[in-house]
VEXKE-249702 format. One record per atom (N, C-alpha, C, O): residue in three letters; x, y, z. Coordinates in steps of 0.1 Angstrom, whole numbers, padded with zeros to 4 digits, always signed. Atoms other than C-alpha are relative to their C-alpha. Layout:
<rs>
ALAXYZ/...
</rs>
This chain:
<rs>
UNK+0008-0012+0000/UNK+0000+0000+0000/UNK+0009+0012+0000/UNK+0021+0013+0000/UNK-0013-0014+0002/UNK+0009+0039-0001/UNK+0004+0002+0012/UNK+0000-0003+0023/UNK-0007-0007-0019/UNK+0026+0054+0029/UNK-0012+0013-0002/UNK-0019+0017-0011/UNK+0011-0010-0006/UNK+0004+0082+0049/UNK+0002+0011-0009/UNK+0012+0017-0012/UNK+0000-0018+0010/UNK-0004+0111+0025/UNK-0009+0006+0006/UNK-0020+0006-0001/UNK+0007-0005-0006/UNK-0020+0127+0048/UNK+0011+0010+0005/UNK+0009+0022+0002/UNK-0012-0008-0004/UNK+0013+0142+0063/UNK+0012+0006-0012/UNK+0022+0013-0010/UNK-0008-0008+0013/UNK+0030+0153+0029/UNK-0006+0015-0004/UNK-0017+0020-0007/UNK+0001-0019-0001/UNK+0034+0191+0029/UNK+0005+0004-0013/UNK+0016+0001-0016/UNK-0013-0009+0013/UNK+0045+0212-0005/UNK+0002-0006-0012/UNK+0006+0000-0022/UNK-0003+0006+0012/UNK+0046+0181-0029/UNK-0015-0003-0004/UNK-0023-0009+0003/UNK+0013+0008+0008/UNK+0014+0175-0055/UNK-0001-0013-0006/UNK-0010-0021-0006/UNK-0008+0009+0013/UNK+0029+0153-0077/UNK+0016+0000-0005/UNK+0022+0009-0012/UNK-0015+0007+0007/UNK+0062+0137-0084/UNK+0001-0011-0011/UNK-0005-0022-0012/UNK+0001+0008+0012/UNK+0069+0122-0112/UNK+0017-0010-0002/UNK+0019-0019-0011/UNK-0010+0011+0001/UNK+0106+0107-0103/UNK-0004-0011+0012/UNK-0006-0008+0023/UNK+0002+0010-0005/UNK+0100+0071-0091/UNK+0008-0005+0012/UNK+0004-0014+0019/UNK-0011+0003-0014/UNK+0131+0072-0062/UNK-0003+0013+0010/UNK+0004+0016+0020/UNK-0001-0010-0014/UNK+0116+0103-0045/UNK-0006-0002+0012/UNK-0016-0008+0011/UNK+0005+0006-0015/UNK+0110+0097-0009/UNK-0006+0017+0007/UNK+0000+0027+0011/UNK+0004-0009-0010/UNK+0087+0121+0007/UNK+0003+0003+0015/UNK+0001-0005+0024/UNK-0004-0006-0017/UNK+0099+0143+0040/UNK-0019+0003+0007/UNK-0029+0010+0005/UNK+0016-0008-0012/UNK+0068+0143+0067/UNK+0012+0009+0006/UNK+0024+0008+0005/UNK-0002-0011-0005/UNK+0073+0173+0083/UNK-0013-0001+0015/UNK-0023+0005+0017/UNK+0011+0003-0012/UNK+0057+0157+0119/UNK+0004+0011+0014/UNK+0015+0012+0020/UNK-0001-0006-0013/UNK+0050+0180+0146/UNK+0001-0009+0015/UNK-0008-0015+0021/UNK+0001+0013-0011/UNK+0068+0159+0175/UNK-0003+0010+0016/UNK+0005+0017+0022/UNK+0004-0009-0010/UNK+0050+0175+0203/UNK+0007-0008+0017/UNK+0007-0020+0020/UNK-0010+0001-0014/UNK+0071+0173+0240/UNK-0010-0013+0006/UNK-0021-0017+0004/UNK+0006+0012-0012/UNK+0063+0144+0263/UNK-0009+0006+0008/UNK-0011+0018+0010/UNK+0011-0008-0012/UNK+0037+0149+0287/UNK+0004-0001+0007/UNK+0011-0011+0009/UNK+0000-0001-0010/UNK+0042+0162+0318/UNK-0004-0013+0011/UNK-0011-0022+0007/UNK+0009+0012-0010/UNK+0035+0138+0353/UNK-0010+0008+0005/UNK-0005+0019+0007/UNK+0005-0005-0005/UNK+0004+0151+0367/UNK+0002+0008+0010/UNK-0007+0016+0013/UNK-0003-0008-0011/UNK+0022+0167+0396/UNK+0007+0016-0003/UNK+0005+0025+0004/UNK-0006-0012+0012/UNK+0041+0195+0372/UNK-0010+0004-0006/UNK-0009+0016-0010/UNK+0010-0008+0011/UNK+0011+0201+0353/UNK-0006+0016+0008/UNK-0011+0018+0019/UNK+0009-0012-0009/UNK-0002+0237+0359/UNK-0015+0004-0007/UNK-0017+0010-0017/UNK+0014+0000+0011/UNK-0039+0237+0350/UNK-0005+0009+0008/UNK-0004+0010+0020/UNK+0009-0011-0008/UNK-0062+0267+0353/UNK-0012-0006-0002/UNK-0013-0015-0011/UNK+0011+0002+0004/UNK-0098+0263+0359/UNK-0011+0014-0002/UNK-0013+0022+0008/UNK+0007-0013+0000/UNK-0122+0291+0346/UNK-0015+0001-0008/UNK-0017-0006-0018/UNK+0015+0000+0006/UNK-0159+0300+0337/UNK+0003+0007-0011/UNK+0012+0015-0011/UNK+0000-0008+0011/UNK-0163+0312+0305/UNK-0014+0005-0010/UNK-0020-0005-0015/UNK+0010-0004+0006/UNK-0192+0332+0288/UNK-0002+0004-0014/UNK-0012+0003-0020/UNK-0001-0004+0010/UNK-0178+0347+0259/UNK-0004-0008-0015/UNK-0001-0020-0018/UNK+0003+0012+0013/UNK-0193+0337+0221/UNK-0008-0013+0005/UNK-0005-0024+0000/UNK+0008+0009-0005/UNK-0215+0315+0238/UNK-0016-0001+0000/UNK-0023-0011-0001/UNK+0012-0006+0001/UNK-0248+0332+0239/UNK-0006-0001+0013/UNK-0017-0006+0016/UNK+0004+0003-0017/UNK-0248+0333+0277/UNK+0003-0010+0005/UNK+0006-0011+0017/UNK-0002+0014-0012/UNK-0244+0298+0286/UNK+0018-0001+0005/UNK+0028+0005+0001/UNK-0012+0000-0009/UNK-0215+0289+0307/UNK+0010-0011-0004/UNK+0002-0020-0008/UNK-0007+0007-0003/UNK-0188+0268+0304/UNK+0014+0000+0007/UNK+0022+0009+0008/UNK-0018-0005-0011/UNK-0153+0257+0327/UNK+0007-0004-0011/UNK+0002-0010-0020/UNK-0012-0001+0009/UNK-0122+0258+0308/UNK+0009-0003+0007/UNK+0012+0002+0018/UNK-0014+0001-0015/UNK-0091+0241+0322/UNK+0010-0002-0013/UNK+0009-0010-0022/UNK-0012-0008+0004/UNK-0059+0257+0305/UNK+0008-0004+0005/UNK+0008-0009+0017/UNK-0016+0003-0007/UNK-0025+0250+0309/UNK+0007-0014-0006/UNK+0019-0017-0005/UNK-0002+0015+0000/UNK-0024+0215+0299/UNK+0015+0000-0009/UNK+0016+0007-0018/UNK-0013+0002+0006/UNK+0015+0204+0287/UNK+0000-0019-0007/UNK-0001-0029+0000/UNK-0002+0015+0004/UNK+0017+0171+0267/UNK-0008-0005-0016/UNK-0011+0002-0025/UNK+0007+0008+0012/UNK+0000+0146+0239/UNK-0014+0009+0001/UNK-0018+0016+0010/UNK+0017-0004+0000/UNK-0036+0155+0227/UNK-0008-0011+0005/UNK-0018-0013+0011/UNK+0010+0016-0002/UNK-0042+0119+0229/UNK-0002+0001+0018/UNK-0013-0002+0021/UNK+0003+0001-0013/UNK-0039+0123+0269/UNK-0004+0009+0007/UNK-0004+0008+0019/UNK+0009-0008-0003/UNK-0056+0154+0269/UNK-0011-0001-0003/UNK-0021+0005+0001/UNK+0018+0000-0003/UNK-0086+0139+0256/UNK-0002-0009+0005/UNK-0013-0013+0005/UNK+0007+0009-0014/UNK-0083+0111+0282/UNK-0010+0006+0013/UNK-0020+0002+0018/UNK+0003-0010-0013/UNK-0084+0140+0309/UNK-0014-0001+0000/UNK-0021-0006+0008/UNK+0009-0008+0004/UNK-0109+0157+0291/UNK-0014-0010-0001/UNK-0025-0006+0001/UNK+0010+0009+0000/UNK-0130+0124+0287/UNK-0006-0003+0013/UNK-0018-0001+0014/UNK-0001+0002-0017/UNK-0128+0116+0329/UNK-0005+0007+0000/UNK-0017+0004-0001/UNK+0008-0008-0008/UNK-0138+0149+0338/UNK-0016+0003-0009/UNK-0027+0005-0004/UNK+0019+0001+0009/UNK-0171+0150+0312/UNK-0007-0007+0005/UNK-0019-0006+0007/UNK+0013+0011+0001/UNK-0181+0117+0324/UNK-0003+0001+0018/UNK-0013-0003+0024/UNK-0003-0001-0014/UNK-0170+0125+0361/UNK-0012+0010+0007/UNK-0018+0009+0018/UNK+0009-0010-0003/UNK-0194+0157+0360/UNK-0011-0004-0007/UNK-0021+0003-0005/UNK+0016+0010+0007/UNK-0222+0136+0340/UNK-0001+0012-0011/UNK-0013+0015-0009/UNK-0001-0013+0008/UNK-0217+0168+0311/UNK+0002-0006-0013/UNK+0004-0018-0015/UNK-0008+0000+0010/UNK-0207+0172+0278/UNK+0013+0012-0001/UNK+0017+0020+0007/UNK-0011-0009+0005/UNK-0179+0191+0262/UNK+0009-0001-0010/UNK+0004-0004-0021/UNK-0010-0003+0012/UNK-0147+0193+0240/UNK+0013+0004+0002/UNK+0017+0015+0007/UNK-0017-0006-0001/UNK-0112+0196+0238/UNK+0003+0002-0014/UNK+0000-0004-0025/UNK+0001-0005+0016/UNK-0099+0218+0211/UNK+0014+0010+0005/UNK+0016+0014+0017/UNK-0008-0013-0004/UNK-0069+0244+0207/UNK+0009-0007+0016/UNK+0013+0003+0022/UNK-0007+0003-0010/UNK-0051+0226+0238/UNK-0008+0003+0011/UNK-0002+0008+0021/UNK+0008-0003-0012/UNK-0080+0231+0263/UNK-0015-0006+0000/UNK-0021-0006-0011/UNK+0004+0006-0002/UNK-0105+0215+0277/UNK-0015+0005+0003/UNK-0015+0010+0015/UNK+0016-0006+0002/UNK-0147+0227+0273/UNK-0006-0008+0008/UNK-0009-0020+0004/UNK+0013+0012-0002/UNK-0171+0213+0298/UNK-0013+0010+0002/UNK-0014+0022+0006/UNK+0013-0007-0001/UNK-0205+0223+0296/UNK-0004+0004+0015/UNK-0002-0004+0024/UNK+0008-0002-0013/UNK-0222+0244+0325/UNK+0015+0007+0011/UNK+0027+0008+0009/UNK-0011-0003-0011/UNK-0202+0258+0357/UNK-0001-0009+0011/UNK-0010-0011+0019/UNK-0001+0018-0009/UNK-0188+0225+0374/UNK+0017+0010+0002/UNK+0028+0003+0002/UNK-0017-0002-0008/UNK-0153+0248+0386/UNK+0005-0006+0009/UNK+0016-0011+0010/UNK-0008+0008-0017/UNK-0152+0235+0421/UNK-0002-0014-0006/UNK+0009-0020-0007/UNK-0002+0014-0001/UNK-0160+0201+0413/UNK+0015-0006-0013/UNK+0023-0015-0013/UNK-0012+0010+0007/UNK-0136+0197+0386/UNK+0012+0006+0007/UNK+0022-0002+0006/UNK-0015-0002-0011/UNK-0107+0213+0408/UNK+0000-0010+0009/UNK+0011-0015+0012/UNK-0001+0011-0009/UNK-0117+0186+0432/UNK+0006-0012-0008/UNK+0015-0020-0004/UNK-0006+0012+0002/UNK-0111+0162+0408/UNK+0010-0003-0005/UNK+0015-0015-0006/UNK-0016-0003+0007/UNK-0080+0174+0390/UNK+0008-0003+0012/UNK+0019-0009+0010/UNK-0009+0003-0013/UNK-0067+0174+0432/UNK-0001-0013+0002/UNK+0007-0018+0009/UNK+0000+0018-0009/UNK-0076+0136+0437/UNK+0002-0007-0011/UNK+0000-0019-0010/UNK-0002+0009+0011/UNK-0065+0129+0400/UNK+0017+0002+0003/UNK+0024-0001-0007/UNK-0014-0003+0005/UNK-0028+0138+0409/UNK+0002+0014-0003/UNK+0014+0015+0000/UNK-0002-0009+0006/UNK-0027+0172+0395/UNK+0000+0015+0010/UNK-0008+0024+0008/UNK+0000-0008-0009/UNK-0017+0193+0426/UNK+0003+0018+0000/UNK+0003+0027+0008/UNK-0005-0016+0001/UNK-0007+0226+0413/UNK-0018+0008-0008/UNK-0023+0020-0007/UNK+0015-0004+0005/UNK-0042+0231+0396/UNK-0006+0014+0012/UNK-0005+0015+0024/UNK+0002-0014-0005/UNK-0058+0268+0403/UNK-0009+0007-0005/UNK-0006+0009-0016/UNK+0013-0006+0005/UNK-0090+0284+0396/UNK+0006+0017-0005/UNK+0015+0026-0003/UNK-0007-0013+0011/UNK-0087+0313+0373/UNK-0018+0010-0004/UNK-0028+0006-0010/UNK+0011-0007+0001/UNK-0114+0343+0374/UNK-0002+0002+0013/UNK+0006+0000+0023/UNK+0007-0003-0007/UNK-0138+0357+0394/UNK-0007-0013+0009/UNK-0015-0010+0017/
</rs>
């Protein structure tokens, strides 16, 4: 089969048969251990049309184990939400509870951010 052309940047078409395409992969840093991590937690209203959601910022690492996090605390607060842009969307204002559970998931530097 072909190799990933999903990650080929700049080339449309080649037409010599020995060219070897360069990915150009964004190797993003190791994740942090949960005790290093510094996550904010904050309400957010903006572009929303009033409704509320918490926002936890900060996150250092893979996407893939920011949307583990981000999976835990959705299902932890019985909510929906979304991780996107390196941060974490849960529906509704759930701040204290998800600081509670960022503190008993390991993630001791965690800090509420706002009013």
């Amino acid at each position: 089969m072909s190799k990933n052309k999903k990650n080929r940047k700049g080339v449309v078409y080649s037409t010599n048969p020995d060219h070897d395409y360069s990915f150009h992969e964004n190797e993003e840093d190791g994740t942090l251990p949960s005790q290093q991590q510094k996550l904010y937690v904050s309400i957010d209203r903006k572009q929303r049309k009033g409704k509320e959601v918490t926002l936890i910022e900060g996150y250092i690492g893979h996407t893939d184990d920011l949307k583990d996090l981000g999976k835990m605390l959705k299902s932890k607060c019985g909510v929906g939400g979304a991780v996107k842009d390196g941060e974490i969307m849960i529906q509704g204002n759930n701040r204290d509870k998800i600081v509670k559970l960022l503190l008993d998931a390991g993630y001791s530097q965690t800090k509420k951010k706002g009013g």
